[in-house]
PAVO-840387 format. One record per residue: y, x, z of N, C-alpha, C in turn; residue in three letters. Coordinates in Angstrom, 2 decimals, padded with zeros to 5 digits. Each point is the difference from the previous one (the first is absolute). Layout:
<titors>
    n.yy    n.xx    n.zz   ca.yy   ca.xx   ca.zz    c.yy    c.xx    c.zz residuo
       Y       X       Z       Y       X       Z       Y       X       Z     ALA
...
</titors>
This chain:
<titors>
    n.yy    n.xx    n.zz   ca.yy   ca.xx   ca.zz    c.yy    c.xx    c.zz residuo
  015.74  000.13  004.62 -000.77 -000.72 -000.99 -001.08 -000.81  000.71     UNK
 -000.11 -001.19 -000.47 -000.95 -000.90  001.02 -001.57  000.22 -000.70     UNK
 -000.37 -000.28 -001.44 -000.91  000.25 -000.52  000.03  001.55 -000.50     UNK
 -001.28  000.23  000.41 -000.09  001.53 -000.44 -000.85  000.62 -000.85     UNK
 -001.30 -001.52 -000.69 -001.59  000.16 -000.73 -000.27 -001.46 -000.45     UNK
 -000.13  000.07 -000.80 -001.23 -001.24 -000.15 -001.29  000.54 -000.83     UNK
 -001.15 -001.10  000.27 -000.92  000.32 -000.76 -000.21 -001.41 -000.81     UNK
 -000.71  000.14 -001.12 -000.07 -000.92 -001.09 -001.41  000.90 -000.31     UNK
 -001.15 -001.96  000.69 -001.24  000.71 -000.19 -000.79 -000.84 -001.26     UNK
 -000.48  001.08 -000.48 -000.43 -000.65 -001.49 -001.75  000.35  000.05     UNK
 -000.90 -001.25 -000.87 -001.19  000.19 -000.47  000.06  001.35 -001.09     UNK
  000.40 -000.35 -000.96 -000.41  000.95 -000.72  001.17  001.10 -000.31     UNK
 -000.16  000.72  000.42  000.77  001.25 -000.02  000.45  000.10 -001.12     UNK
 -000.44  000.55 -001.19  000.59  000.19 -001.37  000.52 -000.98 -000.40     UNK
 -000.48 -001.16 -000.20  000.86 -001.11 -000.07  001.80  000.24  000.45     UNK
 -000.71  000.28  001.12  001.65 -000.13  000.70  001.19  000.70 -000.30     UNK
 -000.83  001.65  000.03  000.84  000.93 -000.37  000.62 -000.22 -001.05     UNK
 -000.69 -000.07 -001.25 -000.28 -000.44 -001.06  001.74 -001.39 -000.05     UNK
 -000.45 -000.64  000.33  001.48 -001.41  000.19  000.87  000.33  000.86     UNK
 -000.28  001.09  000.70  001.58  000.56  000.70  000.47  001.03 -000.31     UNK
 -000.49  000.74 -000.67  000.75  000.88 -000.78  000.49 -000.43 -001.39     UNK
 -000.44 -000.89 -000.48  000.37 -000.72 -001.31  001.64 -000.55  000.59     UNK
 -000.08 -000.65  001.01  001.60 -000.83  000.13  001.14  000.45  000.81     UNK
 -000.96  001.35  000.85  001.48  000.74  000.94 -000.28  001.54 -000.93     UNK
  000.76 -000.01 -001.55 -000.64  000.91 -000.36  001.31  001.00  000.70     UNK
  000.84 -000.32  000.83  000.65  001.18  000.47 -000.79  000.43  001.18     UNK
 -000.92 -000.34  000.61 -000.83  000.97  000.64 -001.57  000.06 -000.60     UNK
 -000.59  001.19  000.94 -001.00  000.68 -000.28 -000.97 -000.69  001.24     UNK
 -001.42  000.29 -000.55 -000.91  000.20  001.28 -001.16  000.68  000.16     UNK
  000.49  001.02  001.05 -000.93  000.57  000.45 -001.50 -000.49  000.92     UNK
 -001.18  000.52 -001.15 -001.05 -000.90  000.68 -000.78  001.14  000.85     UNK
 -000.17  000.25  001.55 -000.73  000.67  000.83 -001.27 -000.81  000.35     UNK
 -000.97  000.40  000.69 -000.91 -000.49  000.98  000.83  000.37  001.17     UNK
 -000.39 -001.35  000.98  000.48  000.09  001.50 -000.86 -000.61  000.61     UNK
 -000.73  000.68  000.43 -001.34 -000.20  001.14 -001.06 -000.99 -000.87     UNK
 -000.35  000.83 -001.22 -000.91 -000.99 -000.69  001.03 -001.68 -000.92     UNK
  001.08  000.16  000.23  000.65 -001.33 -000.39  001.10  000.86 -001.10     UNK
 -000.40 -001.06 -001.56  001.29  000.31 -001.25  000.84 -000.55  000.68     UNK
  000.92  001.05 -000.19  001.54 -000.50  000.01  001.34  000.64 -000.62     UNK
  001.12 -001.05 -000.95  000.40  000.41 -000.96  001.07  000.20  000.66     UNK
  000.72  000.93  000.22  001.31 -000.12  000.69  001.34  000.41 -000.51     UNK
  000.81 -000.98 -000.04  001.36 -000.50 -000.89  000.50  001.25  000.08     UNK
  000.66  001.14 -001.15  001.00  001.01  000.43  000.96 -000.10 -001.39     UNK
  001.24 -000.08  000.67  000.83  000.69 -001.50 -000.08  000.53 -001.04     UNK
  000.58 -000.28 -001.11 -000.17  000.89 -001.43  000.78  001.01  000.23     UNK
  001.74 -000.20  000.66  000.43  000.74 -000.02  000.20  000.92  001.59     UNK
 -000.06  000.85 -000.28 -000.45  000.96  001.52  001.47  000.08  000.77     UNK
  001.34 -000.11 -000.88  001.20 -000.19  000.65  000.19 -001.38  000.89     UNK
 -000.56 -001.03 -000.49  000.36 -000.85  000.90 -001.49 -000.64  000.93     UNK
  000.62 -000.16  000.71 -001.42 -000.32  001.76 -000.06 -001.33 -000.05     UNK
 -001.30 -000.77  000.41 -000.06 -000.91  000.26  000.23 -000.20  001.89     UNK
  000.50 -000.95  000.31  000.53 -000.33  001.75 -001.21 -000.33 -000.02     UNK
 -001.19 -000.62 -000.53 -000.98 -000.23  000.72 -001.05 -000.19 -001.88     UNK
 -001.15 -000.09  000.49 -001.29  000.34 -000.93 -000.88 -000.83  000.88     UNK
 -001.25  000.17 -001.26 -001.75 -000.87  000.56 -000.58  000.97 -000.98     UNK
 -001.17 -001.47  000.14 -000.74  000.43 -001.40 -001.46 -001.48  000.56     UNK
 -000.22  000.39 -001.34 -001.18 -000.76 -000.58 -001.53  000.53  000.89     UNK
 -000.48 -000.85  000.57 -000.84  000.18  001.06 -001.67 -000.39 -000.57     UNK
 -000.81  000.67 -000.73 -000.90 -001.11 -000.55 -001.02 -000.47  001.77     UNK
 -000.56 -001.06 -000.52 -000.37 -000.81  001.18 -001.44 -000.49 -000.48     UNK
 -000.76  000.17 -000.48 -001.62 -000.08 -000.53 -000.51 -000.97  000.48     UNK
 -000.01  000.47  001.86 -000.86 -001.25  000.78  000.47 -001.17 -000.02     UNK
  001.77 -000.21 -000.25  000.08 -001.66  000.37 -000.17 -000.89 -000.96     UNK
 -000.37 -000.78  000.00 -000.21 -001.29 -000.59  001.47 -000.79 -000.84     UNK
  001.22 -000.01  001.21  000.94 -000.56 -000.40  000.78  000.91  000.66     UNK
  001.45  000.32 -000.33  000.94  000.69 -000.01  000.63 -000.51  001.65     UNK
  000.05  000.92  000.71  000.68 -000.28  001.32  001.76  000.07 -000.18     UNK
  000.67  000.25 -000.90  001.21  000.18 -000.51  000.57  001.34  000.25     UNK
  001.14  000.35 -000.90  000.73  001.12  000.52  000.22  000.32  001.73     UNK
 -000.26  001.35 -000.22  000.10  000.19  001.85  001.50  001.05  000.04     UNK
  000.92 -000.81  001.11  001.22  001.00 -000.20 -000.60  000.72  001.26     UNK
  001.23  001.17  000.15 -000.13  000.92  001.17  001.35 -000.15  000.65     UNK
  000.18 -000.19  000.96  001.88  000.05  000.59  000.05  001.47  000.60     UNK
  001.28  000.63 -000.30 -000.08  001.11  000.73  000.36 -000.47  001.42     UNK
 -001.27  001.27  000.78  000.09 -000.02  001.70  000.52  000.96  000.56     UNK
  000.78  001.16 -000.91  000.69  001.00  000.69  000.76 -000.12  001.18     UNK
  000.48 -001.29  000.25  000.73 -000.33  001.47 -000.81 -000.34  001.12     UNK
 -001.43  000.55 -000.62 -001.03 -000.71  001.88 -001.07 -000.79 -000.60     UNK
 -001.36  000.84 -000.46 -000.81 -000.55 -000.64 -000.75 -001.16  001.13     UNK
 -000.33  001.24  001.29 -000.62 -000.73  000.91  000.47 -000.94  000.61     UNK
  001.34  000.15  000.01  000.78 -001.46  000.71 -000.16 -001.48 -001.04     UNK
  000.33  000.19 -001.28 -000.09 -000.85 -001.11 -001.43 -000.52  000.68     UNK
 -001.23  000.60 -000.33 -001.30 -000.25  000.16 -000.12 -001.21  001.42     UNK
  000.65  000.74  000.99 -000.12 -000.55  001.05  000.38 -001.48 -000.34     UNK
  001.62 -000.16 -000.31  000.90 -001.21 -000.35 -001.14 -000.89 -000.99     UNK
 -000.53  000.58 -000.99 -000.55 -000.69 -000.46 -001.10 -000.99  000.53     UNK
 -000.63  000.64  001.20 -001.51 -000.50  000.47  000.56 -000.69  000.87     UNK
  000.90 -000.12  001.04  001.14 -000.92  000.72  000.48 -001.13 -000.57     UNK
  000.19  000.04 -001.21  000.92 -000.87 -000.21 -001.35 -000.88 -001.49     UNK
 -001.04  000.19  000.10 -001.11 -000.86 -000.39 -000.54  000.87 -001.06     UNK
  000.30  001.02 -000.59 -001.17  000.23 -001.26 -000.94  001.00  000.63     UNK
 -000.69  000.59 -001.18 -000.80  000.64  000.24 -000.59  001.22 -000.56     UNK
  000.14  001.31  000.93 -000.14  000.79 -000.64 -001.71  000.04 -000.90     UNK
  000.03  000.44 -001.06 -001.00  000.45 -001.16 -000.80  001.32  000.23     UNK
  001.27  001.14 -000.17 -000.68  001.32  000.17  001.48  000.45  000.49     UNK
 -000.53  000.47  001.52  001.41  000.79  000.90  000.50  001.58 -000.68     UNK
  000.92  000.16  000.31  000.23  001.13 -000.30 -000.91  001.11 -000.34     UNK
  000.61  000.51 -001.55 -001.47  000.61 -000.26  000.28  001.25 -000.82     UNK
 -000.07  001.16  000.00  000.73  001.16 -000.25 -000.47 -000.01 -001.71     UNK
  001.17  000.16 -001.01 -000.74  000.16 -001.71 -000.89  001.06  000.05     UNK
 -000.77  000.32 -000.31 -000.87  000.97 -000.30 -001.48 -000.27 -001.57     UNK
 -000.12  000.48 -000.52 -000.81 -000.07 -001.18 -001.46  000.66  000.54     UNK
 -001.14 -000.57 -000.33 -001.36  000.40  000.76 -000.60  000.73 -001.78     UNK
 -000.64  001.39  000.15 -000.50  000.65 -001.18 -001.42 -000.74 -000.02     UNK
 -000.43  000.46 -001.04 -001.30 -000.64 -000.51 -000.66  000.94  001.04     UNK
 -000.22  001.10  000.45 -000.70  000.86  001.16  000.47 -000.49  000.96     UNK
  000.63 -000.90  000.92  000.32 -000.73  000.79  001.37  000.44  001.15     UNK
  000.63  001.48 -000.84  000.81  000.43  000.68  001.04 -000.83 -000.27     UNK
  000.82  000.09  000.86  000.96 -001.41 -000.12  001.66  001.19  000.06     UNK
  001.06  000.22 -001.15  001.16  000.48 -000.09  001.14 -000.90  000.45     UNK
  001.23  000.65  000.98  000.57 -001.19 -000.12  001.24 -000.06 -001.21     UNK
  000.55 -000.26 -000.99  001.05 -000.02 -001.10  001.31 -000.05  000.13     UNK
  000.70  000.42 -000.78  001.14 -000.47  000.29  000.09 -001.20 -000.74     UNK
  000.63 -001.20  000.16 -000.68 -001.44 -000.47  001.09 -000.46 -001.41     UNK
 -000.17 -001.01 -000.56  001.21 -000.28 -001.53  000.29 -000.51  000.29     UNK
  000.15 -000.38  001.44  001.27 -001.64  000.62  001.14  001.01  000.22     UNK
  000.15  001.31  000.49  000.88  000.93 -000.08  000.05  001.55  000.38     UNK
 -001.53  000.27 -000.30 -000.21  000.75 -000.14 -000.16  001.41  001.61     UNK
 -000.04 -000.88  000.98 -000.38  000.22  001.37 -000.88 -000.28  000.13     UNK
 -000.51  000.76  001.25 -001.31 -000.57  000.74  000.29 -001.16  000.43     UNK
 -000.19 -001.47  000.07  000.14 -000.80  000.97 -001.75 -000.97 -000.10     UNK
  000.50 -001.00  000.12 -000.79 -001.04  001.21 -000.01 -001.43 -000.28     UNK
 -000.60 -000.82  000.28  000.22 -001.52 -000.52 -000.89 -000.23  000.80     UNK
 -000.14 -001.76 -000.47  000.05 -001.23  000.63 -000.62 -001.12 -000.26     UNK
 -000.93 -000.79 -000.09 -000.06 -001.11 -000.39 -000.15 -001.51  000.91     UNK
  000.77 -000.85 -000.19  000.04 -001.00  000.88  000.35 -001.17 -001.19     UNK
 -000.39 -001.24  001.08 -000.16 -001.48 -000.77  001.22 -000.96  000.90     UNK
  000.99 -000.63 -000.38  000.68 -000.16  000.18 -000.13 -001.40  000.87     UNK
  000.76 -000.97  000.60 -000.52 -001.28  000.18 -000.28 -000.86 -001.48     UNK
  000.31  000.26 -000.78  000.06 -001.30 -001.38 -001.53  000.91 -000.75     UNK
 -000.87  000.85  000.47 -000.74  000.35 -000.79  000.41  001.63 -000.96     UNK
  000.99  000.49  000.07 -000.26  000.45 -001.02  000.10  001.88  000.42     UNK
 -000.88  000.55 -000.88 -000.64  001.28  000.36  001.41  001.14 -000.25     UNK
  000.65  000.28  000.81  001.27  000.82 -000.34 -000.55  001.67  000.60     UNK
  001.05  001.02 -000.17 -000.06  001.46  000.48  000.74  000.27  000.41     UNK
 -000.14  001.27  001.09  001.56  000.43  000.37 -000.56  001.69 -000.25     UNK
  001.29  000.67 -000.20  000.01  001.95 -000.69  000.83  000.57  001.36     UNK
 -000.65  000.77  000.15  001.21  000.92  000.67 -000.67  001.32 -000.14     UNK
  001.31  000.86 -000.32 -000.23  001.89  000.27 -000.24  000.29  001.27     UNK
 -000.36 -001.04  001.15  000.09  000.93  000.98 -000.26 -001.27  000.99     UNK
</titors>
């Protein structure tokens, strides 16, 4: 699977939830805190069938204007090599490899098993040559 996440970052949270659960009423969303940040994240109505890949609704407070959906590519074949290829071949990494983990309001930091599939893994953020802010996932 090449995409493995996206995020879809929204001003106003309820709003959002609110208009995406109205039109994919075959899924649900679960709303957590993740490190201080709402986020609504896409899951099935029905528990028999899986989604190949999920997001969720990211609220975004500080920006001004919407930086667009951010995908994630899966990096299970060589996160650090991808990373590398990437900075070689002109973009630029954002935030290098960076283990998921959730930080508590007491500042202890757990690491999760994550809703991209439910492993520990890891991501990515890099800017491509044309500008645009993409991710990469890997379990490992």
């Amino acid at each position: 699977m090449l995409i493995r996440w996206f995020e879809i970052p929204v001003f106003d949270f309820k709003r959002a939830v609110d208009f995406y659960s109205r039109v994919f009423t075959h899924v649900k969303l679960d709303i957590v805190d993740f490190n201080g940040v709402a986020h609504a994240i896409f899951k099935p109505r029905n528990p028999d069938k899986n989604f190949d890949m999920t997001g969720a609704l990211v609220e975004s407070k500080k920006l001004t204007s919407s930086p667009g959906v951010v995908l994630f590519f899966s990096a299970n074949v060589g996160m650090n090599e991808i990373i590398e290829r990437i900075k070689i071949n002109g973009g630029t990494i954002v935030l290098e490899k960076t283990l998921i983990r959730n930080y508590q309001k007491d500042g202890k930091a757990i690491i999760p098993q994550n809703a991209i599939d439910g492993n520990v893994g890891y991501y990515s953020y890099f800017m491509d040559t044309e500008g645009n802010k993409l991710g990469l996932y890997s379990n490992n």
